[in-house]
FILO-759836 format. One record per residue: x, y, z of N, C-alpha, C in turn; residue in three letters. Coordinates in Angstrom, 1 decimal. Each point is the difference from the previous one (the first is absolute). Layout:
<rec <X Y Z> <X Y Z> <X Y Z> "ALA">
...
***
This chain:
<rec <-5.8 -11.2 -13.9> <1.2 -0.5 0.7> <-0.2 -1.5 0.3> "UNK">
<rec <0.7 -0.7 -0.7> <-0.1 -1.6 0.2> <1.3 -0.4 0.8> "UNK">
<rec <-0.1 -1.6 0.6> <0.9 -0.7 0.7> <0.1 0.9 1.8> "UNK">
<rec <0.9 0.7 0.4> <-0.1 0.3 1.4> <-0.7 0.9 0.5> "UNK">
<rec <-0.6 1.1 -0.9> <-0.8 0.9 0.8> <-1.5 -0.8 -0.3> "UNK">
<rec <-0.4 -1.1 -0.7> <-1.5 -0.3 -0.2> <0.3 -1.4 1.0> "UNK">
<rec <1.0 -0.4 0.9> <-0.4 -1.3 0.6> <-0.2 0.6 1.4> "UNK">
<rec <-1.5 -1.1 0.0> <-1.1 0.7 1.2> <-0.1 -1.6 1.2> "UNK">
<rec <0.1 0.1 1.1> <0.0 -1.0 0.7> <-0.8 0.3 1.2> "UNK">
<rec <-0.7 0.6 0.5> <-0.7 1.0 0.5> <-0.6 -0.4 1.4> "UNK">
<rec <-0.1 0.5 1.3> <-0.2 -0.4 1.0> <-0.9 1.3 0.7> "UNK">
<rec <-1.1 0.0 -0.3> <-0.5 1.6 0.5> <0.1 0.4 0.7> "UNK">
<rec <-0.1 -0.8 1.3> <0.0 0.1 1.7> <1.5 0.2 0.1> "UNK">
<rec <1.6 -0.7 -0.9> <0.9 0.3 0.4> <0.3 1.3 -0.4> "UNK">
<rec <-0.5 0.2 -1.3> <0.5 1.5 -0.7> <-0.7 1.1 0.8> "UNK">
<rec <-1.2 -0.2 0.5> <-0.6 1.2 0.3> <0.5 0.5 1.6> "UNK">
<rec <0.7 -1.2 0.8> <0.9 -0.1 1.3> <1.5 0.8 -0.1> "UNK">
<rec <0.4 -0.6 -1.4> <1.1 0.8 -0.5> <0.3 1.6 0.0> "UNK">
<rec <-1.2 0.4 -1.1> <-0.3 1.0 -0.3> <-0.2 0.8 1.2> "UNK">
<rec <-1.0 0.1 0.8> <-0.4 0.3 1.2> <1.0 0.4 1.1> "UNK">
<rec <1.0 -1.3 -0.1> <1.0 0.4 1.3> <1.2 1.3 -0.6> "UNK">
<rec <0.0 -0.3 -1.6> <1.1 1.1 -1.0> <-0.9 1.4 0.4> "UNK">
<rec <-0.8 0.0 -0.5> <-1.0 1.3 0.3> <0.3 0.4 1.8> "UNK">
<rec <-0.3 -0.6 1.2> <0.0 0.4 1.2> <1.6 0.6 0.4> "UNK">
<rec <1.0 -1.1 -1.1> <1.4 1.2 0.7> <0.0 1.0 -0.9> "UNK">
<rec <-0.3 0.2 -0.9> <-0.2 1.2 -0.8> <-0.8 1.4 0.4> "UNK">
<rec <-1.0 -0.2 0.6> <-0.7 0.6 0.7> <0.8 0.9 1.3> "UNK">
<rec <1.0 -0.5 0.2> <0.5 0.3 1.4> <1.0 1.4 -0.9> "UNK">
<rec <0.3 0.3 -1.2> <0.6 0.9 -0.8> <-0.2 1.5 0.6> "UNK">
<rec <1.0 0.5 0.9> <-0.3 1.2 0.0> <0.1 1.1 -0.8> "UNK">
<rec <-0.1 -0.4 -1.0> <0.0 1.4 -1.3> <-1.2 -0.5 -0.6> "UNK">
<rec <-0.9 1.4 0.0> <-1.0 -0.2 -0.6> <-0.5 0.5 -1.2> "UNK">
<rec <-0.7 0.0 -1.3> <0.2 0.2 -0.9> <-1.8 -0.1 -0.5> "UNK">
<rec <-0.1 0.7 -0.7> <-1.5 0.4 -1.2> <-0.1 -0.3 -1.0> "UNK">
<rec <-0.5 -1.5 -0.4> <0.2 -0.3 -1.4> <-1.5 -0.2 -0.7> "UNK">
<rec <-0.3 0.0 -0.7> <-1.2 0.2 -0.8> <-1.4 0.1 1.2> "UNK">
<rec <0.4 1.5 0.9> <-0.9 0.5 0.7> <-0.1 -0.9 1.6> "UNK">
<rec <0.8 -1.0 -0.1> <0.0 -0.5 1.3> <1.6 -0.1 0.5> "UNK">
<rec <-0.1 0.5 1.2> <0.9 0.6 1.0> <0.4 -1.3 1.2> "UNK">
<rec <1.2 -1.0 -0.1> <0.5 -0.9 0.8> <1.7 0.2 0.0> "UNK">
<rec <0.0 -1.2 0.7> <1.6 -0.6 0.5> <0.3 -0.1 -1.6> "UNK">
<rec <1.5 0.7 -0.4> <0.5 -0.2 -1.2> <0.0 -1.2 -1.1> "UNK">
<rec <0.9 -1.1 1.0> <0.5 -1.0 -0.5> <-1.8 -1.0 -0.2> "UNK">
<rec <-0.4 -0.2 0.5> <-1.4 -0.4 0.3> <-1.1 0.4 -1.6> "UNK">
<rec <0.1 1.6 0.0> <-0.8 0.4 -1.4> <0.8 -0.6 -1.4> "UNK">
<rec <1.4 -0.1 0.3> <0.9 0.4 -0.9> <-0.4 -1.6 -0.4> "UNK">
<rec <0.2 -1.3 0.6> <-0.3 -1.1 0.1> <-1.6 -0.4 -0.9> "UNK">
<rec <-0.5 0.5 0.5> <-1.6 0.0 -0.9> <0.2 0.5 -0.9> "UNK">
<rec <0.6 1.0 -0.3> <0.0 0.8 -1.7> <0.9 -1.2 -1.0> "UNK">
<rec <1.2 -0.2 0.6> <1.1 -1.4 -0.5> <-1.2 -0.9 -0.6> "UNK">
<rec <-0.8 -0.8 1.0> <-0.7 -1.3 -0.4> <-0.7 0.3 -0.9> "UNK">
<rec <-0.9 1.3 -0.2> <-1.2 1.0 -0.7> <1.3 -0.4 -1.6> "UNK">
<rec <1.1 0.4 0.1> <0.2 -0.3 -1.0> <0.7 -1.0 -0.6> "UNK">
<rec <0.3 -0.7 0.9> <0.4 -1.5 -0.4> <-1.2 -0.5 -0.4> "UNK">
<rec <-1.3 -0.4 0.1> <-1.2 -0.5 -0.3> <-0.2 0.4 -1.7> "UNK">
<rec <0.2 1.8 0.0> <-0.3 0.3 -1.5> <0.8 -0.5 -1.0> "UNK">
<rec <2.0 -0.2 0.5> <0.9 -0.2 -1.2> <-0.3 -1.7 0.1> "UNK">
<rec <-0.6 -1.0 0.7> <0.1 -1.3 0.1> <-1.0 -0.4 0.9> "UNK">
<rec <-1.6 0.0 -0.8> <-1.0 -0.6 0.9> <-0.2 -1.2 0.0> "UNK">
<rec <1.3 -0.9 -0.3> <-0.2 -1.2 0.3> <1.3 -0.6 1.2> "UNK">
<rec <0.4 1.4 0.5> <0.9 -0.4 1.1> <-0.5 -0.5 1.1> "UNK">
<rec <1.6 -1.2 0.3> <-0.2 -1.1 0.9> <0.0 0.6 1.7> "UNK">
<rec <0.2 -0.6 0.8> <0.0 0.7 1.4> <1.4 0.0 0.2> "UNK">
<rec <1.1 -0.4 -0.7> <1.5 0.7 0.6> <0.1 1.5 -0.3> "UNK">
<rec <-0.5 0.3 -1.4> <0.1 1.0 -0.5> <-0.8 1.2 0.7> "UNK">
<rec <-1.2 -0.4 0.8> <-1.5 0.7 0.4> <0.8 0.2 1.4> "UNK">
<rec <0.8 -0.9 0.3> <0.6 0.2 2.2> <1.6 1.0 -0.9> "UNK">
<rec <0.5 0.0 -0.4> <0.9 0.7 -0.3> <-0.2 1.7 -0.5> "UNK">
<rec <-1.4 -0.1 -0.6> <-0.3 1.0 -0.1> <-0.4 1.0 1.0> "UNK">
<rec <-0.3 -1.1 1.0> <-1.1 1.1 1.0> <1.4 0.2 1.3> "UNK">
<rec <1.1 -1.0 0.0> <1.1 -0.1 0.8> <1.2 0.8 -0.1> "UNK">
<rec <-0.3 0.4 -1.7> <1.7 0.2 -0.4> <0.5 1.2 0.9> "UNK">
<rec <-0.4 0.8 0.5> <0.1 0.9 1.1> <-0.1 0.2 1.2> "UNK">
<rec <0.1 -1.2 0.8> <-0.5 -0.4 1.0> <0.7 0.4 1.6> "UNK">
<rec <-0.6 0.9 0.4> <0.9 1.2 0.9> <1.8 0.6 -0.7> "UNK">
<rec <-0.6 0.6 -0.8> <1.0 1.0 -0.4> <0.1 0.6 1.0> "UNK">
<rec <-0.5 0.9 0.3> <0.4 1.0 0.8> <1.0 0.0 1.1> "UNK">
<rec <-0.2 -1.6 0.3> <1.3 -0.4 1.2> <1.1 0.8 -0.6> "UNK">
<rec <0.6 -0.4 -1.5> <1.7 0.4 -0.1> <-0.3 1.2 -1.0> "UNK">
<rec <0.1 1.0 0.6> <0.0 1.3 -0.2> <1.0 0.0 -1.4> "UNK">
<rec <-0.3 0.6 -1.2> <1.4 0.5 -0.6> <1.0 0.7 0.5> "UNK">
<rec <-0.7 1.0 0.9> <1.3 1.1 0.3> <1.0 -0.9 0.9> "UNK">
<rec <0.0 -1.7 0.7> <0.7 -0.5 0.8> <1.0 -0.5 -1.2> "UNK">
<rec <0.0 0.5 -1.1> <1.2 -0.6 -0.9> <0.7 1.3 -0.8> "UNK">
<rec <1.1 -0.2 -0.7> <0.7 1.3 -0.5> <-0.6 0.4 -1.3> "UNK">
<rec <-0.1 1.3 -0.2> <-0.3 0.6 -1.0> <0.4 -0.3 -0.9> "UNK">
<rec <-0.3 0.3 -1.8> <0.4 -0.7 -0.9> <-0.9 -1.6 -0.5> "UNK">
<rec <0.4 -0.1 -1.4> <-0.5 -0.8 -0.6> <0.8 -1.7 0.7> "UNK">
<rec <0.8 0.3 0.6> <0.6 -1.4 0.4> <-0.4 -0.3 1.6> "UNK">
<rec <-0.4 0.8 0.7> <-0.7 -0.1 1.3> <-1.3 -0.1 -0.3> "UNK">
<rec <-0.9 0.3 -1.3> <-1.6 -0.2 -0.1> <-0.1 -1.7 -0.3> "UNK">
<rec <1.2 -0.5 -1.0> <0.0 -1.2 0.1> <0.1 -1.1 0.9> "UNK">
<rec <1.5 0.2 0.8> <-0.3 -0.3 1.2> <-1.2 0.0 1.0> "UNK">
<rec <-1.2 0.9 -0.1> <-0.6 0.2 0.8> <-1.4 -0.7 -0.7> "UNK">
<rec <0.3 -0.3 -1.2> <-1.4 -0.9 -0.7> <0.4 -1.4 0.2> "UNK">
<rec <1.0 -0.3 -0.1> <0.2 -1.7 0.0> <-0.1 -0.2 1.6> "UNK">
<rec <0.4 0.9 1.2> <-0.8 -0.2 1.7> <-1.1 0.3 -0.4> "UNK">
<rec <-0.4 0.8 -0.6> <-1.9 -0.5 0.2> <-0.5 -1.0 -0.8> "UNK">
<rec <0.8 -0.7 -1.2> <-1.0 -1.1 -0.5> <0.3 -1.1 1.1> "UNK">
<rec <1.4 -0.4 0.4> <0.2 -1.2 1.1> <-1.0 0.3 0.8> "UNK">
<rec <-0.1 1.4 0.8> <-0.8 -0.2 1.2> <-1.7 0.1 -0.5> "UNK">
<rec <-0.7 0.3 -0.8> <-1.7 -0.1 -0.6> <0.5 -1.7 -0.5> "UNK">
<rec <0.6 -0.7 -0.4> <0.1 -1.4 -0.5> <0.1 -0.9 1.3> "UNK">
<rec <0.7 0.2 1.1> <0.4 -0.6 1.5> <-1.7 -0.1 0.6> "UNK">
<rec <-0.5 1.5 -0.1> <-0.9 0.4 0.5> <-1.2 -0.8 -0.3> "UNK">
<rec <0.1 0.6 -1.3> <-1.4 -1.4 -1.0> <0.0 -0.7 0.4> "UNK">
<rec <1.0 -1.2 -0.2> <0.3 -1.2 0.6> <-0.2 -0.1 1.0> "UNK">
<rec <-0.1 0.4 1.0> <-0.3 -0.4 1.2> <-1.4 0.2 0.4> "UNK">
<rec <-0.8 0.6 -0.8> <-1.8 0.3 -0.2> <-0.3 -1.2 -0.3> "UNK">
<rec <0.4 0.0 -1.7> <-0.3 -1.5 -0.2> <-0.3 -0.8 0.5> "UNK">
<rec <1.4 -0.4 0.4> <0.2 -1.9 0.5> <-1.5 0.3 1.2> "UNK">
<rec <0.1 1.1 0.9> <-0.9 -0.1 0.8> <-1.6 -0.2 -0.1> "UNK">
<rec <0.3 0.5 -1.9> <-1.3 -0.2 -0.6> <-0.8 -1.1 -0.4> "UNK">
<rec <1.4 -0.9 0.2> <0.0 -1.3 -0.8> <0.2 -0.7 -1.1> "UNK">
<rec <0.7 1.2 -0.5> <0.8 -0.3 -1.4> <1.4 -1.0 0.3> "UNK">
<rec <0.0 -0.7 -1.1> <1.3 -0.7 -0.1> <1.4 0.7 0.2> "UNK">
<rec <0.8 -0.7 -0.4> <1.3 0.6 -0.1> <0.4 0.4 -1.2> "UNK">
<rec <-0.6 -0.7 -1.6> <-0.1 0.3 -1.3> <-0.6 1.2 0.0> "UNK">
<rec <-1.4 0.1 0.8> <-0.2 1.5 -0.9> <0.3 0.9 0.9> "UNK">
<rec <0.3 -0.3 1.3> <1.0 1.4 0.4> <1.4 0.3 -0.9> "UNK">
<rec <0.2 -0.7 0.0> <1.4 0.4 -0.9> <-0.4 0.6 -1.3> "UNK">
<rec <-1.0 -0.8 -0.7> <-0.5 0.4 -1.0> <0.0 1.9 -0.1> "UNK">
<rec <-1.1 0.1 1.1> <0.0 1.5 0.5> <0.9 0.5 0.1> "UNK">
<rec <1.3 0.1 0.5> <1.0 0.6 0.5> <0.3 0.3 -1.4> "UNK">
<rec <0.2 -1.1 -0.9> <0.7 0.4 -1.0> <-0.6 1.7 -0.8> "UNK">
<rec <-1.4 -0.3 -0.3> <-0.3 0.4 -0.6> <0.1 1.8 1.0> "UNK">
<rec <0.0 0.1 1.1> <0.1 1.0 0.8> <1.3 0.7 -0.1> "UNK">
<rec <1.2 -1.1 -0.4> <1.2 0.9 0.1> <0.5 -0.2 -1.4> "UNK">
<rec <-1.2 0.0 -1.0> <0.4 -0.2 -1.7> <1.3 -0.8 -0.2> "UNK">
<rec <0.2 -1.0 0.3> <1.3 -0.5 0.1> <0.2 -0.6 -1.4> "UNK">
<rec <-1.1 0.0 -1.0> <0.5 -0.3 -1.3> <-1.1 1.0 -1.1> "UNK">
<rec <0.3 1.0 0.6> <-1.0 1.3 -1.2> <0.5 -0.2 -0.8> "UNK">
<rec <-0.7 -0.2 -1.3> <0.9 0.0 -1.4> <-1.0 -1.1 -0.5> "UNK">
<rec <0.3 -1.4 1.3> <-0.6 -1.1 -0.8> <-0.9 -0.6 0.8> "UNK">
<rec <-0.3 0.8 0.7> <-1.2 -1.0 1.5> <-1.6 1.2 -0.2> "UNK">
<rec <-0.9 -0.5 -0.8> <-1.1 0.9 -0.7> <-0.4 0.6 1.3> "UNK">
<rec <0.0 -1.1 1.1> <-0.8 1.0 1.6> <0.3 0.7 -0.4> "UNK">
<rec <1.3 0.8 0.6> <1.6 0.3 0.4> <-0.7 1.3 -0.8> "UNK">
<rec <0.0 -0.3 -1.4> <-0.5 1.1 -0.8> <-1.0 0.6 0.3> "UNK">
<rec <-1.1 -0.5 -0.1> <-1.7 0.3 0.7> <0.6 0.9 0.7> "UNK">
<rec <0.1 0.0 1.7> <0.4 0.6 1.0> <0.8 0.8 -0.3> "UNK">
<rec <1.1 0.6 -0.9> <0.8 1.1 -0.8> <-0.6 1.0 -0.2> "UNK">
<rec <-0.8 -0.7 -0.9> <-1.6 0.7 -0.7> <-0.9 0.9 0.7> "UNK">
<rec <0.0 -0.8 1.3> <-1.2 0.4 0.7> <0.8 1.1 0.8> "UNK">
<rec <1.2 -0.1 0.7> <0.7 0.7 0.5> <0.1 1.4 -0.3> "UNK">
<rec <0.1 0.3 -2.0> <0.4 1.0 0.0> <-1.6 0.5 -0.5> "UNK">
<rec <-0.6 -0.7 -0.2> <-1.7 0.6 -0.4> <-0.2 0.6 1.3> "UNK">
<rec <0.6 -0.5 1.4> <-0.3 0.8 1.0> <0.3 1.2 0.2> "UNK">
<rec <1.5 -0.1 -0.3> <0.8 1.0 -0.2> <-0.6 1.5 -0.5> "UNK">
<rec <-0.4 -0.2 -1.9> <-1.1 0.7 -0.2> <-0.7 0.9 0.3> "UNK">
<rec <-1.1 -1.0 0.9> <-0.9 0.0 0.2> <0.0 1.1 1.7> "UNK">
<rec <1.0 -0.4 0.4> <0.0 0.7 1.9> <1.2 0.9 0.4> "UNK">
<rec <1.2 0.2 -1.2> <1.1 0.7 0.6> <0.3 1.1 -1.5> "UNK">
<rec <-0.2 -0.6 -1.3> <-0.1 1.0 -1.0> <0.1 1.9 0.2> "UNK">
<rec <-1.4 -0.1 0.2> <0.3 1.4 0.0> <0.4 0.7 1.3> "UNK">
<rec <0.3 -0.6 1.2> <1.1 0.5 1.1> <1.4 0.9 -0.8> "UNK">
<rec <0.1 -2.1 -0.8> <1.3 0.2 -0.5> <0.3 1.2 -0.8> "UNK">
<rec <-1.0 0.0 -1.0> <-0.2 1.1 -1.2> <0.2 1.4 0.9> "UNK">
<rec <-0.9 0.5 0.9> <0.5 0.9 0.4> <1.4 0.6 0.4> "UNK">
<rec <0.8 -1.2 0.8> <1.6 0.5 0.7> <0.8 0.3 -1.5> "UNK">
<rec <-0.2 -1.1 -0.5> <1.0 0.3 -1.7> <-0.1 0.6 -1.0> "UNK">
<rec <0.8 0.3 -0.8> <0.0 0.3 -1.3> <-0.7 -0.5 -0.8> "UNK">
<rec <-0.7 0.6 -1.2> <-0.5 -0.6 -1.4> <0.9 -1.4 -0.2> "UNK">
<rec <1.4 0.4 -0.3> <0.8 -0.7 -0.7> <0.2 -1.8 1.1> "UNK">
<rec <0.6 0.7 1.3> <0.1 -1.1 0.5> <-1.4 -1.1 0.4> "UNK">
<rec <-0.9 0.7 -0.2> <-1.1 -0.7 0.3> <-0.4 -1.3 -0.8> "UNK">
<rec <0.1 0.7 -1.2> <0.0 -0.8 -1.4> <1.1 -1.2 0.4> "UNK">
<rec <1.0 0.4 0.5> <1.3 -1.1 0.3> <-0.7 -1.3 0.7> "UNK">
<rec <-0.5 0.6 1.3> <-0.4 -0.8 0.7> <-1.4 -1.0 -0.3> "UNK">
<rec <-0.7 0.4 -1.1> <-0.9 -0.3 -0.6> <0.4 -1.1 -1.0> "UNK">
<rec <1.3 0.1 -1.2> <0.4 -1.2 -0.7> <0.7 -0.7 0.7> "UNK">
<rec <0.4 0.5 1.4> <0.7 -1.4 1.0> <-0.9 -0.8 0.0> "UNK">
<rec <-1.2 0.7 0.7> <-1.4 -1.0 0.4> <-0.3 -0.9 -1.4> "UNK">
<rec <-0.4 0.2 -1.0> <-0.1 -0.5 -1.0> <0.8 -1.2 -0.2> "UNK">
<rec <1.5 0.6 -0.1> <0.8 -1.3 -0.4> <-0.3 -1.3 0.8> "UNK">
<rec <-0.6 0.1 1.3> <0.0 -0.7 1.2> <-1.4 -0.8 -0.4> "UNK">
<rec <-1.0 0.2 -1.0> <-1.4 -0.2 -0.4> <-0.2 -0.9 -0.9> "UNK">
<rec <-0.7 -0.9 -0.1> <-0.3 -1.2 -1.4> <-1.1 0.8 -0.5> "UNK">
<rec <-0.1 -0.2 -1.2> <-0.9 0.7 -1.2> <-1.3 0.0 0.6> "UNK">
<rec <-0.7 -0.8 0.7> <-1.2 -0.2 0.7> <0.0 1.1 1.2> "UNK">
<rec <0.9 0.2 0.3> <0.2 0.9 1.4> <-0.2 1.6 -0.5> "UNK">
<rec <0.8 0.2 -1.2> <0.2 1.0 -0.8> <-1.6 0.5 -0.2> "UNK">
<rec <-0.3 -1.0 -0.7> <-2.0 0.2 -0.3> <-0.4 0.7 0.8> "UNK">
<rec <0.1 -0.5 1.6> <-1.0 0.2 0.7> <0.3 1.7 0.7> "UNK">
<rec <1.6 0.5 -0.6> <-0.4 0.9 1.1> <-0.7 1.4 -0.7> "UNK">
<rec <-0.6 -0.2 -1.3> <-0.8 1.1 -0.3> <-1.2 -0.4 0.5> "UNK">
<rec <-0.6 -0.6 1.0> <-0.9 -0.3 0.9> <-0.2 0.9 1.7> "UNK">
<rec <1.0 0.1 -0.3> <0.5 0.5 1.3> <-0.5 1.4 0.2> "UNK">
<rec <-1.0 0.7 1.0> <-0.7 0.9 0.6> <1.3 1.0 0.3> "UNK">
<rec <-0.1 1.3 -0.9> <1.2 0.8 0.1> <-0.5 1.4 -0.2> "UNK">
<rec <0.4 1.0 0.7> <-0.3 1.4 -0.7> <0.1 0.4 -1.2> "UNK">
<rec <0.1 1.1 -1.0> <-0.2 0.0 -1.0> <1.6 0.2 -0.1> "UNK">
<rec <0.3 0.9 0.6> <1.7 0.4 -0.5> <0.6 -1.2 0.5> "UNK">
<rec <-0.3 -0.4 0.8> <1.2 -2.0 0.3> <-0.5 -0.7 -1.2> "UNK">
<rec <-1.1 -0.2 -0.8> <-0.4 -0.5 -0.9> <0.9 0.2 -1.1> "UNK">
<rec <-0.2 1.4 -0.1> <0.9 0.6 -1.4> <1.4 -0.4 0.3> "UNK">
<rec <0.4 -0.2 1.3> <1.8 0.2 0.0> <0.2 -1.6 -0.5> "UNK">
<rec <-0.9 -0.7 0.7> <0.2 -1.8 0.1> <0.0 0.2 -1.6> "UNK">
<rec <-0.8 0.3 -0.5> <-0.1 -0.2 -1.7> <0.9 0.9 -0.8> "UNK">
<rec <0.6 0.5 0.4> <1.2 0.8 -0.4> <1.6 -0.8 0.0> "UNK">
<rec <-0.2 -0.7 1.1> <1.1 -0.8 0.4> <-0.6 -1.1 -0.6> "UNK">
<rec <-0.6 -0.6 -0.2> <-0.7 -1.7 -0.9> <0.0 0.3 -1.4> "UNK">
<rec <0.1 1.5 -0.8> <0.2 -0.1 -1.0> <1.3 0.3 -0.5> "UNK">
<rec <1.1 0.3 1.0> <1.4 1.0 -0.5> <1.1 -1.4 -0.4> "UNK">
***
């Protein structure tokens, strides 16, 4: 990944203040969750798995991309889905209130961090994908999103559904994936039968 995800400007003491204060409201997540054997605050694990795999699709990511990753979710739990209407046009609604408020939120870590105003904004962008398609972060963090996806809600999902519709929801995920993203998710730690279905649906 060349041009915005490899430009590095790097402040250790500011990133690692960053990072640190994203992680302590995350922490505060009361849904808690078991992910590769360890048991925390949701948003918090879910946050470390994101960067886990923003590092793999682009190890030469800069620190907008590295605070967006560990931020893009940053007290979810505040705005409940069920506080919006059911349906595909109330889930929408209820993802563009959570990217404004994780981007309001960020930003306000930041600056405290001592980041500029360039690369808070920078961040925001990349938090609320405001140019997916053509902003490589933007992509990365897509990537990493649904490798999460994968990786922690898969075979929940696989259970409630059908064969058929599973597979549906599997070429959504895809469509949403750069070829590099694609690669990685036969990487992904899966039972045998979530294995077979994922490859069922990757080859149909």
């Amino acid at each position: 990944m060349a041009g915005l995800v490899g430009e590095r400007r790097e402040s250790p003491d500011r990133f690692a203040r960053a990072v640190a204060a994203i992680d302590a409201v995350n922490r505060d997540d009361p849904n808690v969750v078991e992910v590769r054997g360890r048991r925390g605050p949701k948003e918090l694990l879910h946050a470390e798995l994101v960067t886990e795999w923003v590092r793999r699709l682009a190890p030469d990511a800069g620190e907008p991309l590295l605070l967006a990753a560990r931020g893009h979710h940053l007290r979810r739990w505040a705005i409940p889905r069920r506080s919006y209407p059911d349906g595909r046009a109330g889930y929408l609604r209820w993802r563009r209130t959570q990217h404004r408020a994780h981007a309001r939120e960020l930003g306000d870590i930041l600056e405290a961090a001592g980041y500029d105003g360039a690369t808070v904004e920078r961040v925001q962008a990349i938090v609320t994908k405001r140019n997916l398609g053509r902003d490589p972060d933007a992509q990365v963090l897509e990537d990493a999103l649904c490798l999460v996806f994968v990786e922690t809600q898969f075979h929940d999902l696989a259970a409630r559904l059908d064969r058929d519709k599973m597979i549906e929801v599997v070429r959504k995920t895809v469509r949403k994936m750069s070829p590099e993203g694609v690669a990685l998710v036969g990487e992904v730690d899966l039972a045998p039968g979530d294995r077979a279905l994922l490859a069922a649906a990757l080859d149909a």
